[in-house]
C-alpha atoms as a printed R data frame, in Angstrom:
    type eleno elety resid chain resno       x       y       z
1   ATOM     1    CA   UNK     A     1  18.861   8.299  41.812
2   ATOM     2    CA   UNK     A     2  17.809   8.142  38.130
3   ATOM     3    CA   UNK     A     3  19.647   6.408  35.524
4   ATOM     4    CA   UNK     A     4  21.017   7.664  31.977
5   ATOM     5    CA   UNK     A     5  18.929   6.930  29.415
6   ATOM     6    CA   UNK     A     6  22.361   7.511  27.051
7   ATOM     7    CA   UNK     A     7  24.711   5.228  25.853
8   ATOM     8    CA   UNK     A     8  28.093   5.120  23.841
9   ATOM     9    CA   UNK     A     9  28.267   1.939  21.638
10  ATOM    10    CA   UNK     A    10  32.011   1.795  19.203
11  ATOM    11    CA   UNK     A    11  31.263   2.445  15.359
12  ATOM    12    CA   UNK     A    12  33.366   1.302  12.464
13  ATOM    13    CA   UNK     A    13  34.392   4.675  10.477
14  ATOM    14    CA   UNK     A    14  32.635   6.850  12.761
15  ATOM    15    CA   UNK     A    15  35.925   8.710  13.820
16  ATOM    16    CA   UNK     A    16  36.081  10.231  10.303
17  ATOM    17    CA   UNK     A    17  32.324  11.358   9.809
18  ATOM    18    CA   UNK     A    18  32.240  13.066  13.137
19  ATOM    19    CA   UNK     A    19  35.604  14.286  13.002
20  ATOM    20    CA   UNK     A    20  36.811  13.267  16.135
21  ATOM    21    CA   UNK     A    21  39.487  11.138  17.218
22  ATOM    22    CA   UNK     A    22  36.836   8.680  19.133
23  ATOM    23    CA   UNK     A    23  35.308   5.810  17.389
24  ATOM    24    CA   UNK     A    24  32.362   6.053  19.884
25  ATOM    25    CA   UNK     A    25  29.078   7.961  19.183
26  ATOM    26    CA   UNK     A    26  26.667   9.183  22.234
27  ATOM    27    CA   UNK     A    27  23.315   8.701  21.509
28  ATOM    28    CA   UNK     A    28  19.670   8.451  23.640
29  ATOM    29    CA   UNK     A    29  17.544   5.707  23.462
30  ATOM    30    CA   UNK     A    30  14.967   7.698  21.906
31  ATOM    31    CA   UNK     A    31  16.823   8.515  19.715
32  ATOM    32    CA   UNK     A    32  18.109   4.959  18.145
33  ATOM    33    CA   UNK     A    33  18.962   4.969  14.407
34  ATOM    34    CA   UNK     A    34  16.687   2.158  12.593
35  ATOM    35    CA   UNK     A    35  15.246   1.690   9.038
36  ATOM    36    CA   UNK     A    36  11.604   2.111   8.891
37  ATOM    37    CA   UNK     A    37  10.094  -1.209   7.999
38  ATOM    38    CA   UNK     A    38   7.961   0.593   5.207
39  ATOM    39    CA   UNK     A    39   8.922   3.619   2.799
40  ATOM    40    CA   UNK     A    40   5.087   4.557   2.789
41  ATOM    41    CA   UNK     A    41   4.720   4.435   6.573
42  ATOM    42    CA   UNK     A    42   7.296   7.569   7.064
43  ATOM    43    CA   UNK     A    43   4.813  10.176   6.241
44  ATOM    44    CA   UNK     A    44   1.726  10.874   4.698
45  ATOM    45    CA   UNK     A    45   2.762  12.597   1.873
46  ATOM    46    CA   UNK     A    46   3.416  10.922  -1.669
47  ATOM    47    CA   UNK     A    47   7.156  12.490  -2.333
48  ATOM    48    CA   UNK     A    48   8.791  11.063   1.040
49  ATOM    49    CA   UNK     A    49   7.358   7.383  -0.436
50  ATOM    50    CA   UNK     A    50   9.049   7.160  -3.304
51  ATOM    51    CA   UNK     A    51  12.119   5.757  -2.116
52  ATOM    52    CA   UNK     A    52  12.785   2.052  -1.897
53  ATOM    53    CA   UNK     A    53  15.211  -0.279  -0.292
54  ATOM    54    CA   UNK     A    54  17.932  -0.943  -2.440
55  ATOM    55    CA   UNK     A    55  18.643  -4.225  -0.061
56  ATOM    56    CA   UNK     A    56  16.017  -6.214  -1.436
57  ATOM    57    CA   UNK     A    57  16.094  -7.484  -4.680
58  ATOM    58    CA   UNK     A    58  13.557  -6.174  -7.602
59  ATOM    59    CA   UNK     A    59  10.505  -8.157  -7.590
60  ATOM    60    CA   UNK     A    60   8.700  -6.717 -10.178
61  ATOM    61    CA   UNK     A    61   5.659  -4.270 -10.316
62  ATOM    62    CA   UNK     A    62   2.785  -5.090  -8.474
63  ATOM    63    CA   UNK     A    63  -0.707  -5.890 -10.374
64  ATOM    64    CA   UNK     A    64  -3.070  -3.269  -9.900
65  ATOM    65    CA   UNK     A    65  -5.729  -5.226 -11.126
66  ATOM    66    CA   UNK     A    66  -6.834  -2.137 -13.657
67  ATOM    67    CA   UNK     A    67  -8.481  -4.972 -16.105
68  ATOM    68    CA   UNK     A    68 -11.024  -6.837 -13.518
69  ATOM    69    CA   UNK     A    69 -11.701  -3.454 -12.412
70  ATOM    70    CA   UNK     A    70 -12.736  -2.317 -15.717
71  ATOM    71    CA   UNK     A    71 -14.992  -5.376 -16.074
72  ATOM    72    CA   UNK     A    72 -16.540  -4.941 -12.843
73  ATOM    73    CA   UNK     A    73 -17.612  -1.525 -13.585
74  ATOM    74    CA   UNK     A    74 -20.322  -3.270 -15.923
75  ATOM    75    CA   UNK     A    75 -22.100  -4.614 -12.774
76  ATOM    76    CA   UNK     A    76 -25.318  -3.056 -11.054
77  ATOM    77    CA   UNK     A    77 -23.243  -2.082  -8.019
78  ATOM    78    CA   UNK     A    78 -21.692   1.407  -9.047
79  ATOM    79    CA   UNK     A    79 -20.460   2.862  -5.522
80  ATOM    80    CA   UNK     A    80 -18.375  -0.345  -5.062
81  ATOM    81    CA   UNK     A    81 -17.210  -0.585  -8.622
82  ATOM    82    CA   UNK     A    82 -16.215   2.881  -9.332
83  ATOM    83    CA   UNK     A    83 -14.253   2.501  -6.239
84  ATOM    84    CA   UNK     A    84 -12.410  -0.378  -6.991
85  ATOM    85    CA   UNK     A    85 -11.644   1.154 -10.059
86  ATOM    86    CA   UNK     A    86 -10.301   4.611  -8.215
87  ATOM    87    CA   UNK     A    87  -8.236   2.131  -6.163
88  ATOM    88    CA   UNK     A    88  -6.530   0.369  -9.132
89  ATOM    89    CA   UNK     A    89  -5.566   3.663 -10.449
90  ATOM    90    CA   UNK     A    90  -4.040   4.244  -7.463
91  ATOM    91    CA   UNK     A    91  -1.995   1.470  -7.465
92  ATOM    92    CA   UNK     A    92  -0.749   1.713 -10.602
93  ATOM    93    CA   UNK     A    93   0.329   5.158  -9.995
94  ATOM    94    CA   UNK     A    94   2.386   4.321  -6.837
95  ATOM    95    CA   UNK     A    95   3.910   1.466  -8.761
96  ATOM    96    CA   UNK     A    96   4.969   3.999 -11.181
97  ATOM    97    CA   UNK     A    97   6.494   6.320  -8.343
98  ATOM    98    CA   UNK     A    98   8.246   3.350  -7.061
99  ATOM    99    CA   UNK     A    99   6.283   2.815  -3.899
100 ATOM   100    CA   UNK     A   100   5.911  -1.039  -4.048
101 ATOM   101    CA   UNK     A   101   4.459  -1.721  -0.462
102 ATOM   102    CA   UNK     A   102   1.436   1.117  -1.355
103 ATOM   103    CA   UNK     A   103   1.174  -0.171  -4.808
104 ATOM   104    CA   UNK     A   104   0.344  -3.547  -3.653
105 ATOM   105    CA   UNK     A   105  -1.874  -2.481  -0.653
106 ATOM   106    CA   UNK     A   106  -3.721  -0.625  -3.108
107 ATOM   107    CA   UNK     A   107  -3.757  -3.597  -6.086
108 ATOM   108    CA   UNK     A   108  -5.154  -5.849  -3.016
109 ATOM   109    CA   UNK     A   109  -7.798  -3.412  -1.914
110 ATOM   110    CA   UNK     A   110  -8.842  -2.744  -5.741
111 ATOM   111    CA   UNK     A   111  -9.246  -6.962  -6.423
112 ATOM   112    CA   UNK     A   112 -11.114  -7.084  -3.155
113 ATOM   113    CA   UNK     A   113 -13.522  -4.682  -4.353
114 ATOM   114    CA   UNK     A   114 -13.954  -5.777  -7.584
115 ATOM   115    CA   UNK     A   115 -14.650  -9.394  -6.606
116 ATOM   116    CA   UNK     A   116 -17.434  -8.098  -4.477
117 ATOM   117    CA   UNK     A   117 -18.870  -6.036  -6.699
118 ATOM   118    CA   UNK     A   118 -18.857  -9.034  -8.917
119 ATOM   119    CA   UNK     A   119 -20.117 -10.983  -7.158
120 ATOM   120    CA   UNK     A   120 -23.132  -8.875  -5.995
121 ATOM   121    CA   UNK     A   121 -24.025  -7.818  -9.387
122 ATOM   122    CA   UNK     A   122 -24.174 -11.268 -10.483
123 ATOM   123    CA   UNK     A   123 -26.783 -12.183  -7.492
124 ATOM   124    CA   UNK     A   124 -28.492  -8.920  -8.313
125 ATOM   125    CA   UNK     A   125 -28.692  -9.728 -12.149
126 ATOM   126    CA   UNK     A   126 -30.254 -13.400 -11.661
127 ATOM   127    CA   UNK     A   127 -32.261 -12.192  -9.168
128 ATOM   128    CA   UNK     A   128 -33.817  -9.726 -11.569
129 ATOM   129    CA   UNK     A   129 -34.204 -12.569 -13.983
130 ATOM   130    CA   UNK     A   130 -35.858 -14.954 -12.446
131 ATOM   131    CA   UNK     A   131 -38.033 -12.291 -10.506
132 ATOM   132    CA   UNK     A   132 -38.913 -10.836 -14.144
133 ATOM   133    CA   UNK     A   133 -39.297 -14.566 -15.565
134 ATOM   134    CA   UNK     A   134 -41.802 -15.427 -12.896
135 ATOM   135    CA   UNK     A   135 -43.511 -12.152 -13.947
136 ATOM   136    CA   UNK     A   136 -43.860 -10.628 -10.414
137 ATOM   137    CA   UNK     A   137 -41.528  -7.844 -11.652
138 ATOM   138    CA   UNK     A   138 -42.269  -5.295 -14.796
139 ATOM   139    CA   UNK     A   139 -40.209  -2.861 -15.214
């Protein structure tokens, strides 16, 4: 014998929206009604995104970090940079579609990158100094 895999559970105003005189609704449990936990996770496309919970309250726009990617892109470490920089751009364009959750994903993954890139064009920078000061480099 195999079990149902259906169940009927009693919802308030459900007799007018189907139309029925029954306040029950049938439904599989594959098939269970739940809000995705992210707006961006529903598909990979930008226009499904753009929607946001209208439970939570308005937190304000994300940073996208635009500024400390600028200044990054004056280090000696252009693939990471230029990245950072694509990312930040990014996430100020999802902010601006209303896609919170991506913007800040993105506005996280643009700092990240720009700290590094930072921080590696500073050690590259002073060690071209004191290799040039020490006179083992001429370029």
């Amino acid at each position: 014998l195999r079990g149902s895999k259906s169940f009927t559970a009693a919802l308030p105003g459900e007799a007018e929206r189907n139309g029925h005189g029954l306040a029950y609704k049938s439904v599989s449990v594959g098939h269970l009604e739940a809000a995705p936990l992210s707006p961006s996770r529903l598909s990979l496309g930008r226009a499904s995104s753009t929607a946001t919970s209208t439970a939570a309250p308005e937190q304000g726009r994300p940073r996208d970090y635009l500024v400390l990617a600028i200044f990054s892109c004056f280090c000696p470490v252009w693939p990471i940079n230029v990245v950072a920089l694509v990312f930040s751009i990014m996430s100020r364009n999802s902010g601006q579609q209303g896609d919170m959750d991506g913007a800040r994903r993105l506005g996280r993954m643009a700092r990240l990158l720009s700290i590094v890139s930072i921080i590696l064009g500073t050690i590259i920078i002073v060690l071209y100094v004191s290799l040039s000061v020490r006179g083992n480099i001429s370029f």
